[in-house]
C-alpha positions, 0 to 999 in steps of 0.5 A, a space after each residue: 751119701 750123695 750130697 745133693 739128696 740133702 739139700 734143703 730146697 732154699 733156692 725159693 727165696 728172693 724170687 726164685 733167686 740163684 736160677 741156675 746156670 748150665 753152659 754149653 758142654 765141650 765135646 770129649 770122645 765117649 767110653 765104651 759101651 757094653 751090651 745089654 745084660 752084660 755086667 762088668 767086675 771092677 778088674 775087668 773094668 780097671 783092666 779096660 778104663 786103666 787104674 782110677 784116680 780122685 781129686 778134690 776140688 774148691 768150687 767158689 760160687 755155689 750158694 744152693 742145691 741147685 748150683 750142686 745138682 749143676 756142677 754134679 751133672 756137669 762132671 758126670 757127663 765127661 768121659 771116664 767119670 766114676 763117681 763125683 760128690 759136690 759139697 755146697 757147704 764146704 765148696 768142695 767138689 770130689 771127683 773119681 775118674 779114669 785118668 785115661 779119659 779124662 784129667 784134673 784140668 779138664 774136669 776143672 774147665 768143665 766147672 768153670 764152664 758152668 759158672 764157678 771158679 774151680 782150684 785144684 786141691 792137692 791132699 795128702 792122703 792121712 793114714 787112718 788115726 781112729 778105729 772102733 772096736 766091739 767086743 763081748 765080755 762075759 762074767 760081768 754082774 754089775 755096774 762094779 764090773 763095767 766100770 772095773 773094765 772101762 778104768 782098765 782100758 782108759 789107762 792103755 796108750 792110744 785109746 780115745 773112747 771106751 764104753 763098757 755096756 752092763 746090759 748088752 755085755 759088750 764094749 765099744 773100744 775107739 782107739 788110734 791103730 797105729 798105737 795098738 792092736 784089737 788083741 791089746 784090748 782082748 788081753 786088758 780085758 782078760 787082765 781084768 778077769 773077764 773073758 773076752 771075744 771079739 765082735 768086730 774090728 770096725 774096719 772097712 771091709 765084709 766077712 764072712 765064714 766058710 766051712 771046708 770038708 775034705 781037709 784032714 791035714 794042716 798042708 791041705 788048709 794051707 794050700 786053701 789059704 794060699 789059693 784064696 791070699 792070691 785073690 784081689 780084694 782078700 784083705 785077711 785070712 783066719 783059720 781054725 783047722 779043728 773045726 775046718 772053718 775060714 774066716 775071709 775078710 775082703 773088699 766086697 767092690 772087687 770080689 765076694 763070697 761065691 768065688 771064694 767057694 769056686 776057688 776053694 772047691 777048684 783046688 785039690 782036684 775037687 776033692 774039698 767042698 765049702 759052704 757057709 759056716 753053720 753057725 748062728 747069732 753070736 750074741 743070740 748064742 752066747 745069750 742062749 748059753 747063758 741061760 742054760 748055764 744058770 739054768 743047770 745050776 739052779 737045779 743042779 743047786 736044788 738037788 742039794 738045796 731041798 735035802 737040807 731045806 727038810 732035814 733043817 726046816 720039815 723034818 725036825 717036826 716030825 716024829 720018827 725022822 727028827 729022832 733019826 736026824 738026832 742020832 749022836 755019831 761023836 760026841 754032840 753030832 747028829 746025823 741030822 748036821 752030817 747030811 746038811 754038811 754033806 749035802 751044802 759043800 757041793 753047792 758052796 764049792 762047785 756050784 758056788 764056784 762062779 761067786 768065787 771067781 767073781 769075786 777074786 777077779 774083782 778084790 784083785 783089781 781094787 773093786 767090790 761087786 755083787 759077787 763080793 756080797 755074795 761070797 761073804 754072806 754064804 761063807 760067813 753061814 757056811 764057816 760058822 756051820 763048820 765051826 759049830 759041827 766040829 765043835 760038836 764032835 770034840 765036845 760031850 756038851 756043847 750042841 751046835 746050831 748050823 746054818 747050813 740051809 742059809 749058805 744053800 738056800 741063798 745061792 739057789 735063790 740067787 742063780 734062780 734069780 739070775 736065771 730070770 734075770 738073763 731071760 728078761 735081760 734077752 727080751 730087751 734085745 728081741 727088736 735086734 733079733 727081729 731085725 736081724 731075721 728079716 733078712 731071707 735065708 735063700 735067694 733066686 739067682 739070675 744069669 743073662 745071655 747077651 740079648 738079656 734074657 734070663 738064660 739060668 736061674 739058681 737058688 743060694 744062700 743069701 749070705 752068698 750074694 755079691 755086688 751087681 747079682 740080678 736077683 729074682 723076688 717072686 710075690 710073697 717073698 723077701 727082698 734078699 738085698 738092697 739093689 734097685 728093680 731092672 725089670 718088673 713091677 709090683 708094690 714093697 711092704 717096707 713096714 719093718 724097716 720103715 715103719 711106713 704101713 702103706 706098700 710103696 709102689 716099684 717099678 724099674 730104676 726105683 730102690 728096694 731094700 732088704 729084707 722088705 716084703 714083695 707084695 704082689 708083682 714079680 720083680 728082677 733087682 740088681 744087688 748095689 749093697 750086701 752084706 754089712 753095707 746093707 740098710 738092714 745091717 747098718 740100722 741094726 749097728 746103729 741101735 746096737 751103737 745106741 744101746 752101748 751109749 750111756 745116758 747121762 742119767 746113769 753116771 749117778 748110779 756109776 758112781 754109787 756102785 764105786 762104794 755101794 758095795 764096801 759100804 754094805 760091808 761095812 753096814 753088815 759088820 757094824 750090824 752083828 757087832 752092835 747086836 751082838 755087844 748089845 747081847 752080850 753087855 744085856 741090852 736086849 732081853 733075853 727073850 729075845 734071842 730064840 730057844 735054837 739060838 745064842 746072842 751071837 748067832 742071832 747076831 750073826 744073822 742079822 749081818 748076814 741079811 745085811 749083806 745078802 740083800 743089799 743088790 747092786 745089780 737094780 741100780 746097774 740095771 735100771 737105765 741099760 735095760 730101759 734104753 734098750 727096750 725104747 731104743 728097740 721100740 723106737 727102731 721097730 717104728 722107724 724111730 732110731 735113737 742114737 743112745 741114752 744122750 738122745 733119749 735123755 735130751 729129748 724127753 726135755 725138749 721144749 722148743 722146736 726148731 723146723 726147717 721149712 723144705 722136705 721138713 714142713 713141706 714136701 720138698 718137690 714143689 710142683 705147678 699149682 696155677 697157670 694164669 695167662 694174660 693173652 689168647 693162647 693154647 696151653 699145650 703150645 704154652 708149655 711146650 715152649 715154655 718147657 723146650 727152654 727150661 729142660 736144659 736148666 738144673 734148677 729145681 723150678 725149672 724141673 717142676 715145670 718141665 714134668 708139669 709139661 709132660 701131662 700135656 704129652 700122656 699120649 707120648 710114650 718118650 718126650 721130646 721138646 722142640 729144639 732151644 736156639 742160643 740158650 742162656 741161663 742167668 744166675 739168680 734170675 732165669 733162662 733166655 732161649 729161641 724156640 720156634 723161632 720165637 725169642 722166650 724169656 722164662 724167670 722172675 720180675 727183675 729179668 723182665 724188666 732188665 729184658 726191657 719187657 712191661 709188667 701189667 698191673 695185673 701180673 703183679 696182683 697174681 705175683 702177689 696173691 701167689 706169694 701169700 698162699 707159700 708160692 713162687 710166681 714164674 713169668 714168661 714172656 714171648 717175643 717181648 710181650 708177658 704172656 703168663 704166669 706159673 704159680 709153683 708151690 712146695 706143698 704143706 705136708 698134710 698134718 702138719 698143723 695138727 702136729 704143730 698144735 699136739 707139740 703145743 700141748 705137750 708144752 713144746 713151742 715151735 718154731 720155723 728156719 729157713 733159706 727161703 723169702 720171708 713172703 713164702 716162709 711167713 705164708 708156710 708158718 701160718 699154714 701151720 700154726 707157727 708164730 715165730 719165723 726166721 727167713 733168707 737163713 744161711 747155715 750157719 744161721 739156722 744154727 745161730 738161732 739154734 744157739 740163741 735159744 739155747 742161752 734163753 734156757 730152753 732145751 732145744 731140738 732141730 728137725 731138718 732133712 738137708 746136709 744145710 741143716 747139719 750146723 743147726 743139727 748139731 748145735 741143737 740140744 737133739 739133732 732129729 734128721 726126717 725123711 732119711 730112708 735107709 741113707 741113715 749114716 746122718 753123722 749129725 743127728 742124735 734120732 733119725 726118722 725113718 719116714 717123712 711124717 711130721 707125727 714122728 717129731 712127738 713119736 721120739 718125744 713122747 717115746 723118750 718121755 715115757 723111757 724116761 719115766 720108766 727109768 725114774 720108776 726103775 731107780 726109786 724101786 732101786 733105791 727104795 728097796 736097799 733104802 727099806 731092805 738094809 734096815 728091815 734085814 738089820 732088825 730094826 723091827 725086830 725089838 717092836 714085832 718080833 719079825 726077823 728076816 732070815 738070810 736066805 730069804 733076804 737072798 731071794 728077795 736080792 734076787 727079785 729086786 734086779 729081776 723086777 727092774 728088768 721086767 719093768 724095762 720090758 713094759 715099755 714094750 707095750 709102747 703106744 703113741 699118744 692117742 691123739 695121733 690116732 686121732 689124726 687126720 691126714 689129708 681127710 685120711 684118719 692116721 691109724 697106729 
């Protein structure tokens, strides 16, 4: 991230205080240059400039953006500079550089020359002590599961954080790589019972996965491997010879796909041919094969079902067949029990089996889930049954009752139900795999002659795509990657990833991210990010990252689910013991009991209900799957919530704390007002005015210069005068000849240390300007004031009405800022805010954040700038706004794609309304099991008579988790609030 992007504008106060500094440069020889349209690798450039060094620098000094921008741009133009990042927080200065150009001391000079005192820093280089790890566990159930795999892992040495997602079946394992191996953490989970595949080691490096054809024997795949090993930048090869698939993991910097099929289709004579591997989403596979495994088994399950459902429940009233049914074979066993012993062991024991597994898996461990319930219940019917039919085979008296149909009939209810359950569940993960699909399948390829002009043009996959291809995007078309236009004009639907509805105007230089829609003009880009490091890929690792985060809300049922299950045991137990002394010892009447039953078997029923539908699986569900849907919604908006923490902070949120600059205003102050107090042509006003200010980095400076350029529309290239004996004093403004004539552009105390007067009425517009949020510039020529330049960083249109619909919510705002107290005040009435904090440093903004904090408020910071990042981080909800696709802002807990004030009460009220959801979803959890439990036990039963069977007990287990899911999934018909609808933004109504 590039530090200066960030900075709050907080150079306007104290009278455009810190004015900055910029020295005259000392004269290195210059790199070489290369010919137009010709692009070179990172090893013809290492072989050219020689290898790359880094150094870290402490600069002392610097108090803003525009002392930054002023180091930056002062290192960047020595020779043999290849990257260099000022850190005005930390005032440190990190440079990367060709040793052969350029050193340490005279990069250190060049600071020093531009007014700050710079020291060498010698770091050591620290191997990696953190690294995190994906990976996807199949066979889990329920909260009982999760957390069974999260104890797991919290017992294995070297690692440091581990959280195991219910809804998403994936873990996100943080652990020390000098201590352990990801094949560690697959192994623990297997241990556990679990299968486990991996997603992701989290290592700094692009993958990708070719498929070979022609390979028949082991030597061939190894001469391949071997070929492609002796590749720079070809960290790590896998091989799977039965499917004739490569798994390449590379630096994408210094080599890429293309040329690893090149090499692969040179070796063996041509005779091999590679492409990428087909083969589609993981996680949308394995949903997909989830959902057909229970699926099959469901009507797999209702083949045997629906047999012993009529032979038990149809045909016994009807003549003629319930006379067949009743036919003896030995002794009292009908045909009737035969068939349903018959027809209910495939779907106990095969079909079954899964329940079985689960179960096993989790007693051996020390845990009960859903699948312990479920086994027991089934197997208590289902033993009983064989009980009672072989019984009636050794005696000439006793007639059985079986409960043959409850052990089917339960288990089909059940992988009905979580067939349903894992359709919804693949709903709330739909704005992942919309995201994941924006992306093109194909792209245009370019190759250049050395004049520059399009010699060839090729179609390949977009995965295919490498650092500094030029791309062709026709009208209509997807951008295949992030890069920036080189030739073209048009206008980019960014909506998908930005949520902005209006298309935003390219032209050559600008930005375009992937997977953003071309509108009208055809462009030429070049790629800068591919493959993981696109703004696409990391938003989607983001709000996966988000959806594996536990809101705080959800420990709660964490730690039910730890008894919840032995308690049901215990409540089904007690249930047949008491009903069934109760029958015994007379308690109830005979009457009772039903004619087809004894007090046992009744009993027997009522503790069965008991157990089948207790559901565990609602509680698990209830916050996991509303997260992800909001977090989704959000993402879809240009709204990114890093996880239940945020979601759960910020529907609490009740103060506000605002920074003034890119947050409350736009962020690019520009000129507002001229006032001029002599006789003089304002196009020759500005020409001098802007021939001095041009070779300043201050930001006012800059404002006034493009303000100047209108005067000079019929220019195609401007070219001030020439600035003699130029000088820049800090914190006040630029002295420089220009014509001959001597101008002194800054603020009132240069004027008067420069011995120049101040009428009466200078003062009254320095006044008036600091009223309306404006910084008032002097100017004088040749010793006389001649005017003054108003510049002012404008209110962002709505920012009032936001600030008033935050109050209606019941949020107060509030206002931080660098800026003076005249300016900051002036802003804060603009907007409607009363509370207002000026000339803030930093860490003042997150003393305030914190003093808010103690009067027991719950407080969220909005900000745009790395000055923000101590209050963003301080603040109960961090909210970073205006971030585009730099979203790796470490320190904010939501990301606002956009810079639209009207976002702040998006993510409130999104997080509001998630919530709500959430509560919703937990009372009919717990409701249900509050209400079901009792009603299965027959606590209605002495007053109505009503008896609830097991198998339906089962079904209506079932349709408990499934209905928590499908609650979740309303939050998809998420809409703002409507008074947003209603807002009305520089007299444009804002439609949703």
């Amino acid at each position: 991230m590039a530090t200066a992007k960030f900075f709050s504008f907080a150079c306007l106060r104290n009278e455009s205080s810190n004015y900055g500094e910029l020295s005259p440069k000392p004269h290195y020889p210059s790199m070489p240059k290369y010919p137009k349209g010709v692009s070179v690798s990172s090893d013809e450039e290492k072989s050219i400039h020689g290898t790359e060094s880094k150094a870290v620098f402490s600069v002392n000094g610097m108090s803003c953006s525009a002392c930054a921008g002023s180091v930056e741009k002062a290192i960047k133009r020595l020779p043999g500079i290849k990257e260099a990042v000022v850190d005005v927080l930390n005032n440190k200065a990190q440079v990367i550089f060709y040793p052969s150009f350029v050193n340490e001391e005279m990069i250190r000079e060049t600071i020093e020359d531009v007014g700050f005192q710079a020291t060498l820093i010698i770091e050591e280089t620290n191997e990696k002590t953190s690294q995190v790890c994906r990976i996807r566990i199949k066979g889990m159930t329920c909260t009982s599961c999760s957390t069974t795999v999260e104890s797991a892992f919290l017992l294995i040495p070297g690692i440091q954080k581990a959280q195991v997602a219910l809804a998403t079946e994936e873990a996100e394992i943080q652990y020390d790589p000098r201590i352990l191996t990801y094949s560690r953490l697959l192994e623990a989970i297997e241990d556990t019972g679990f299968e486990a595949i991996l997603i992701s080691t989290g290592e700094d490096r692009s993958k990708i996965l070719l498929k070979v054809d022609g390979v028949y024997t082991e030597d061939s795949m190894r001469i391949i491997e071997s070929s492609l090993r002796a590749l720079p930048g070809v960290e790590d090869i896998d091989i799977d010879l039965e499917l004739k698939k490569l798994s390449v993991s590379y630096k994408s910097d210094i080599i890429g796909p293309r040329d690893f099929i090149q090499v692969i289709e040179s070796t063996g004579s041509g005779r091999f041919k590679a492409m990428i591997f087909p083969e589609g989403d993981g996680k949308q596979s394995h949903r997909q094969e989830e959902i057909e495994h229970y699926r099959h088994s469901f009507l797999w399950s209702l083949v045997f079902t629906i047999p012993v459902f009529l032979t038990s429940m149809v045909f016994m009233y009807i003549p003629g067949l319930k006379d067949g049914l009743d036919i003896k074979v030995v002794n009292m066993l009908s045909i009737g029990e035969i068939l349903r012993w018959v027809l209910s062991t495939p779907v106990q024991f095969i079909i079954g089996r899964h329940f079985y597994s689960g179960s096993y898996k989790a007693l051996r461990h020390g845990s009960a889930n859903m699948d312990v319930l479920i086994a027991l219940g089934t197997n208590a019917a289902y033993f009983y049954s064989v009980y009672s039919v072989l019984r009636a085979a050794t005696s000439p008296s006793f007639k059985s009752t079986d409960f043959f149909e409850t052990s089917s009939m339960l288990i089909s209810f059940i992988l009905l139900g979580k067939y349903l359950e894992v359709l919804a569940k693949g709903k709330t993960s739909e704005a992942i795999a919309k995201l994941m699909n924006l992306a093109p399948e194909t792209a245009t390829l370019l190759q250049f002659d050395e004049e520059g002009n399009v010699m060839k043009e090729e179609e390949i996959d977009s995965r295919l795509i490498q650092k500094n291809d030029a791309i062709r995007i026709l009208p209509g078309a997807k951008v295949a990657c992030d890069g920036f236009v080189i030739w073209g004009q048009s206008h980019v639907n960014e909506s998908m990833i930005t949520g902005e509805s209006r298309p935003v105007a390219k032209r050559k230089g600008d930005t375009v991210i992937g997977g953003t829609v071309n509108e009208n003009g055809v462009l030429h880009i070049r790629a800068t990010k591919v493959g993981s490091e696109s703004a696409l890929s990391q938003i989607v690792r983001l709000v996966e990252s988000a959806q594996m985060a536990k809101a705080p809300v959800q420990k709660f049922a964490d730690r039910i689910s730890k008894y919840f299950v032995p308690l049901v045991i215990i409540l089904s137990f007690s249930t047949w013991l008491a009903w069934y002394l109760s029958g015994k010892y007379n308690s109830y009447p005979k009457s009772w009991i039903p004619s087809s039953m004894d007090s046992f078997q009744l009993a027997l029923q009522f503790g069965i209900s008991v157990m089948v539908i207790a559901c565990p699986c609602a509680l698990g569900l209830a916050t996991p799957t509303a997260v992800m849907v909001g977090t989704g919604v959000g993402a879809s908006r240009g709204v990114l919530i890093k996880g239940g923490q945020a979601l759960e902070s910020a529907q609490k949120v009740n103060c506000i704390v605002f920074d003034k600059t890119g947050t409350l205003t736009m962020g690019k102050p520009v000129v507002v007002n001229t006032k001029l107090f002599r006789s003089m042509v304002l196009r020759e006003f500005y020409e001098l005015v802007a021939a001095a200010e041009v070779n300043s980095e201050h930001p006012l400076a800059k404002a006034i210069v493009e303000y100047a350029k209108k005067f000079r529309e019929d220019e195609e290239n401007s070219v001030w005068p020439e600035a003699e004996d130029f000088e820049s004093i800090t914190g006040h403004g630029v002295k420089a000849v220009v014509h001959n004539k001597k101008v002194i552009v800054g603020n009132k105390r240069l004027m008067l240390e420069q011995g120049i007067s101040v009428p009466v009425d200078a003062d009254e517009v320095l006044a008036e300007a600091e009223e309306l949020a404006q910084t008032g510039i002097l100017v004088s020529i040749d010793g006389v004031l001649i005017g003054v330049v108003a510049i002012s960083d404008p209110v962002k249109p709505g920012a009032r009405e936001v600030i008033s619909l935050l109050k209606s919510m019941n949020v107060e705002s509030k206002l931080v800022t660098g800026d003076n107290w005249g300016t900051a005040n002036a802003v804060a009435k603009e907007v409607g805010i009363c509370d207002v904090i000026a000339e803030a440093k930093p860490e003042d903004k997150a003393e305030k954040v914190k003093e808010l904090q103690s009067l027991g408020n719950i407080v969220a910071m909005v900000g745009d700038g790395i000055n923000d990042s101590p209050a963003l981080v301080a603040a109960d909800v961090g909210m970073a706004i205006g971030a585009g696709t730099d979203i790796a802002i470490e320190a904010a807990d939501i990301v606002l794609m956009k810079s639209n004030l009207e976002d702040v009460i998006t993510a409130i009220d999104l997080s509001r309304k998630t919530f709500g959801r959430i509560r919703l979803n937990y009372f009919w959890a717990f409701g249900y099991n509050l209400l079901g439990i009792p009603i299965a036990a027959g606590a209605l039963f002495p007053f109505t008579g009503f008896r609830l069977p097991p198998w339906v007990a089962g079904a209506a287990m079932a349709a408990s988790s499934v209905s928590v899911v499908c609650s979740s999934l309303l939050l998809k018909n998420y809409r703002r609030p409507k008074r947003l609808d209603n807002l009305e933004i520089g007299g444009i109504t804002v439609e949703s």
